[in-house]
Each structure stands twice: as C-alpha cells, then as structure tokens.
C-alpha positions in Angstrom: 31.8 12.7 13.8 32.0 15.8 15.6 32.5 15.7 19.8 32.9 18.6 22.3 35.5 19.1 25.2 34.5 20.8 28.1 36.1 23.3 27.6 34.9 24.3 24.5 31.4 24.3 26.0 32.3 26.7 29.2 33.8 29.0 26.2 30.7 29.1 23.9 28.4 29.6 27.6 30.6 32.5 28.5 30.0 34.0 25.0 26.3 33.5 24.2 22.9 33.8 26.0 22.1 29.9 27.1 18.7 29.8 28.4 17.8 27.1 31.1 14.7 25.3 30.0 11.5 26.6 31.3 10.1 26.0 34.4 6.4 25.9 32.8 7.5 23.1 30.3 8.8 21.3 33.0 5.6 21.0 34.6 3.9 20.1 31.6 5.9 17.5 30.8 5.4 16.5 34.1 1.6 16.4 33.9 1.3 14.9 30.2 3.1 12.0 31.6 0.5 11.1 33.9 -2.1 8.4 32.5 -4.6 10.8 33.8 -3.3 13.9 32.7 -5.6 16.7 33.1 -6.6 19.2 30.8 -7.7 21.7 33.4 -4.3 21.8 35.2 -1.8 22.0 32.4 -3.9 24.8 31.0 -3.9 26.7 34.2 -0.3 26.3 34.2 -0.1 28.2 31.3 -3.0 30.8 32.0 -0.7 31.8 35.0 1.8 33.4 32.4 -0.4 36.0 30.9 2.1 37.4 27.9 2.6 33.8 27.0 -1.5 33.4 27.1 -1.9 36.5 25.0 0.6 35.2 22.5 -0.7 31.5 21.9 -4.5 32.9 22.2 -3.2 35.4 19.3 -1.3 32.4 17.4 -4.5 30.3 17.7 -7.1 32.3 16.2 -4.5 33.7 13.2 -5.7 33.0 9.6 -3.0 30.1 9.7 -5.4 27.4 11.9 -8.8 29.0 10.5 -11.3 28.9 13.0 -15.0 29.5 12.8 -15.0 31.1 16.1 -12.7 33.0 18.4 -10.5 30.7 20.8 -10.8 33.0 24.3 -9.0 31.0 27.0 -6.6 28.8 27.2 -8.8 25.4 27.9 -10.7 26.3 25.0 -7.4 26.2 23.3 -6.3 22.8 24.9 -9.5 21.2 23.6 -9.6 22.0 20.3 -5.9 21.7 19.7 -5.0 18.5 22.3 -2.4 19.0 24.3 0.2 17.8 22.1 -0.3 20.2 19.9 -0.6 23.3 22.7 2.7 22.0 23.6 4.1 22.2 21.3 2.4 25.9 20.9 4.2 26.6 24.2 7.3 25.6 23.4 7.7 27.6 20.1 6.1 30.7 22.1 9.4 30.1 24.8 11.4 29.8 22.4 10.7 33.0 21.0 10.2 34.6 23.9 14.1 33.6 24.7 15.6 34.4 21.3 14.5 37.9 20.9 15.4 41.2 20.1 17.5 43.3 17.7 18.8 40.4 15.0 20.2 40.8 12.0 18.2 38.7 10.5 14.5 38.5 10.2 13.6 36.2 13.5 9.4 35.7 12.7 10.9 34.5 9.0 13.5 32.1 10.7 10.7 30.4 13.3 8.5 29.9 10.7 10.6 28.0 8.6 12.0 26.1 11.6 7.8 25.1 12.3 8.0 24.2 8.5 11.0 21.8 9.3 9.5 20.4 12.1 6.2 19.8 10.7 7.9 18.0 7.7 9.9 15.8 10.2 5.8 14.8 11.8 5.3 14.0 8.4 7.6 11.7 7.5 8.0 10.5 10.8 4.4 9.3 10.4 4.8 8.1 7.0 7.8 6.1 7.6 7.2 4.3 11.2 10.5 6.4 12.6 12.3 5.0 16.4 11.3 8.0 17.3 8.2 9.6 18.7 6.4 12.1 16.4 7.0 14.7 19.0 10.5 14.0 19.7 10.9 14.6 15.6 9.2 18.0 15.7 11.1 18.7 18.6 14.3 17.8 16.1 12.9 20.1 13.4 12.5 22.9 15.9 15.5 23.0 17.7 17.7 22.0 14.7 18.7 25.2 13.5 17.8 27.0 16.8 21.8 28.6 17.1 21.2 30.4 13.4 18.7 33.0 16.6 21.7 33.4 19.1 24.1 34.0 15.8 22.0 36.6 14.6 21.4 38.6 17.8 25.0 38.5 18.5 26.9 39.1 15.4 25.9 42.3 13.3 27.8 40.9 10.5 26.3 37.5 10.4 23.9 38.1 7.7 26.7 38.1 5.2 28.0 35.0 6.3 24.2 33.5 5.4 24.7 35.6 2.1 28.0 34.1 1.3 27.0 30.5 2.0 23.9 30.2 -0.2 27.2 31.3 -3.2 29.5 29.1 -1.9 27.8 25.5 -3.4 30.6 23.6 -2.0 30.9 25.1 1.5 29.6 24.4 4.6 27.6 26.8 6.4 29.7 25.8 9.6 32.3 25.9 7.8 32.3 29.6 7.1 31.1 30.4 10.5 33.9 28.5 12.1 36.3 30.6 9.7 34.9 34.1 11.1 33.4 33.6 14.6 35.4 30.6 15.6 31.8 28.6 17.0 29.0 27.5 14.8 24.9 27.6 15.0 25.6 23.3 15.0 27.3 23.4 18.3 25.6 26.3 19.8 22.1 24.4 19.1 23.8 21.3 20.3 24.4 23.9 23.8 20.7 25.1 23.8 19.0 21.7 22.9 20.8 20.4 26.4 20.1 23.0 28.4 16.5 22.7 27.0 16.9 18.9 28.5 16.0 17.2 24.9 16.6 13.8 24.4 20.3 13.0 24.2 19.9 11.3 20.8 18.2 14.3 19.6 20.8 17.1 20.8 23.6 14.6 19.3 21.9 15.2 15.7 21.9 18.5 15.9 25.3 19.1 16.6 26.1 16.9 13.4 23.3 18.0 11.0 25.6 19.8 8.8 28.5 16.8 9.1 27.5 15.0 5.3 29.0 11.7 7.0 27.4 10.8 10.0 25.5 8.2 8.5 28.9 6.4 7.3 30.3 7.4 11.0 27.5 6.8 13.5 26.0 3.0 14.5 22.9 4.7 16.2 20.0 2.8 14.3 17.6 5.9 16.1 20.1 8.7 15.4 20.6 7.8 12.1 17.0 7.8 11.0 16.0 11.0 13.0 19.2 12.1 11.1 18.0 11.0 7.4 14.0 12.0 8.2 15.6 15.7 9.4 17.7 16.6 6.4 15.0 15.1 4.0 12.5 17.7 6.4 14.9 20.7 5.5 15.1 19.4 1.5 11.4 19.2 1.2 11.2 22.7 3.0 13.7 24.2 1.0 12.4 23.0 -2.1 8.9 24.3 -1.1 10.2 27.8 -0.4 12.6 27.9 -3.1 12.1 25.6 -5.8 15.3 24.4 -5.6 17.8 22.1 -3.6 20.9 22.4 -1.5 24.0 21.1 -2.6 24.1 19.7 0.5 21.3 17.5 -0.2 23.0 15.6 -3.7 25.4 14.8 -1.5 23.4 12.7 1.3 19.9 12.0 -0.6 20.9 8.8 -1.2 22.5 7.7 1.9 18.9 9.4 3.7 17.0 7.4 1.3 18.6 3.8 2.0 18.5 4.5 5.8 14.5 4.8 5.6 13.7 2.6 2.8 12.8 5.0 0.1 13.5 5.9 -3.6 13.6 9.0 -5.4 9.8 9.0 -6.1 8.3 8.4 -3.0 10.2 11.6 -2.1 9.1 13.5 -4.9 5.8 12.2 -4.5 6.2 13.3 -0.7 7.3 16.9 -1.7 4.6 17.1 -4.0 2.1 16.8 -0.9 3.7 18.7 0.9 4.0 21.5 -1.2 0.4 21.2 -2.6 -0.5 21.2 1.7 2.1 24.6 2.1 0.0 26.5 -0.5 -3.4 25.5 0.8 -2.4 26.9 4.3 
C-alpha cells in the first residue's frame, strides 16, 4: 500500500500549484448541513461570484440537461436542480476554474470524462447500497484523477507519457510518470483532494487507485468498496468511450466484483445501461 513522508509532500507543494479549498464551498457545506438549510442563502452565496454564476447558468441551460425554458438566476437553478446537484455544479465549476490554462492536454475532454466517472460511481453506489454517501462517491469519481490537470499544465511533454501508457498493456500509468517526472497524478490528487478537505477515506483511495493490490492490502471495509465501486466506474466509462477495457481492469475485476457482491453479468448488464443512458444524453 502506498504511504507519504512529509517530506515528500512539502517537495511535490513546492513544485505544483495546490489550491486551498474554496471559501464558497465552505459555506455551502456549511449551510446544507443545517436541517433547515435554505435555498435562498446558499444560492446568494454563489450569485455573489458573478463568473462562477455565468458559468453554471451557461452549464445549466446547455443541450446536456435539456430544458424547456431558460434557467436565468441562480435560485431558479437551485430549484430545479436541488442543491445537491448545484453542488455539485459548483464544485466542478472551482475545479476548473483552478486547473486552467495552457495544458497539453485537452482540459474540457478530461473533466468531462472525470463527470462520467463520477456519475458512474452515483450509479453503482445506488445500486449496490455502498458505506458511503452518494455524494461522497461522486466526489471520488471527480477528484480521482484530478493530478492528470496539474500534470498537463506543468509538463509540456506529458502527453507522450499518456501516449506511451495506453501501448504499454502491462505498465502502470504511475509507473511511467514516476520514471520521467519523479511524482505521479496518484499522489498529487492524493495532495489536492486534502487540501480540498475530502473525506480522509476518500483522499486515501485516490492515492492508491492505480496500486492493483489494495484490496489484498487494505482492512477498510469503506475504503475497499469506494475502491472496487471507483475502478468498476472508470471500466464502465472506459468501455463506453472506447469499447474496450484496461488491462488494468483483468487484473482487479474479480477482486472489485467479490468486494461488492457481484458477477460478471450484473456488470455487463450495468454497462449496458449505462452505455444505452451515455448515448441518449
């Protein structure tokens, strides 16, 4: 199982861009915790920010959610989506308002497949009576692969390292990035998920979600399921985008599938849907 030092961590701050978690999801966090949690407040909270406004009001009325009408204001927004939903909006929008600029990579490609992931973790997370709050899996699914952004803004050259491991069957991803850059996107979206204050078992997964034997090394009944519903998530994505699997995945499907109580055709049949639910949208 892999474990940071210290120092390690002060190294990988002093050579990427950390962001501190936002203020603004602070306070809704803070509000939607409340058994009275108002509607009104949290979406003044967010009207204060008006790029981040324009950009969710934008996100909201795209072909994607396909409205009748046109969404104008943020408490519009808040009632027709709920606010779990508009949080989860908000975080995405922070997210990318924090990971930006001239990547080497396409950035719009690699969120929406990180919303794919996360959505597919909701899924299964609802179909399969996880530990672990719905939200807390999308969360997971978001944040997951979140150091593949700070990679690709930093390293010009990181591109080919994507290139070479989609060749390289038997490699590791992290592997190949710990052989050039001497960090990985694991442990730099283990750094970003704490400063983004996610839930300890969460951050703990994603600095292992590449390690093929954390469910033969970890004891955590909660880490181990948000483990197997995540890389089933990324398998059911990648098979939706590409028609194909990882090699990756024949080497933990089973292992994912005896931690939540599956066989091979209630996954298929799950892939199916989801698949069938990716073209209709």
């Amino acid at each position: 199982m892999i474990n940071l030092d210290e120092q390690r961590l002060v190294s990988l701050e002093r050579g990427f861009h950390i962001p501190p978690k936002p203020e603004l999801l602070s306070q809704i966090a803070d509000e939607m915790q409340k058994s009275d949690a108002s509607l009104d407040k949290i979406a003044n909270l967010i009207s204060r920010d008006i790029s981040l406004s324009a950009l969710l009001l934008k996100t909201i009325n795209s072909p994607v959610f396909g409205l009748q009408r046109t969404i104008s204001d943020i408490r519009q927004a808040a009632m027709f989506l709920g606010l779990d939903q508009l949080n989860r909006l908000v975080t995405l929008a922070l997210l990318k308002q924090n990971f930006k600029g001239n990547a080497c990579i396409s950035l719009e490609r690699f969120w929406d497949e990180s919303v794919e992931v996360a959505n597919a973790c909701v899924l299964l997370g609802n179909s399969y009576k996880s530990l672990m709050p719905v939200d807390e899996l999308y969360s997971l699914g978001l944040f997951h692969n979140v150091g593949i952004s700070a990679m690709a803004l930093k390293f010009r050259d990181y591109v080919d390292v994507l290139k070479q491991a989609n060749l390289a069957k038997e490699l590791a991803i992290t592997d190949l990035e710990q052989a050039r850059y001497q960090c990985d996107h694991a442990v730099i979206g283990y750094f970003i998920s704490v400063s983004w204050h996610l839930p300890k078992p969460l951050c703990h997964v994603i600095l292992n979600h590449h390690n093929t034997h954390f469910l033969e090394q970890n004891n955590d009944e909660q880490q181990r399921m948000a483990y197997a519903i995540l890389k089933c998530a990324e398998s059911a994505v990648d098979y939706a985008r590409h028609q194909q699997y990882s090699s990756e995945w024949f080497k933990i499907k089973e292992q994912c599938f005896a931690e939540l109580g599956i066989v091979d055709q209630d996954f298929a049949d799950m892939v199916e849907d989801y698949v069938d639910n990716a073209m209709a949208s």
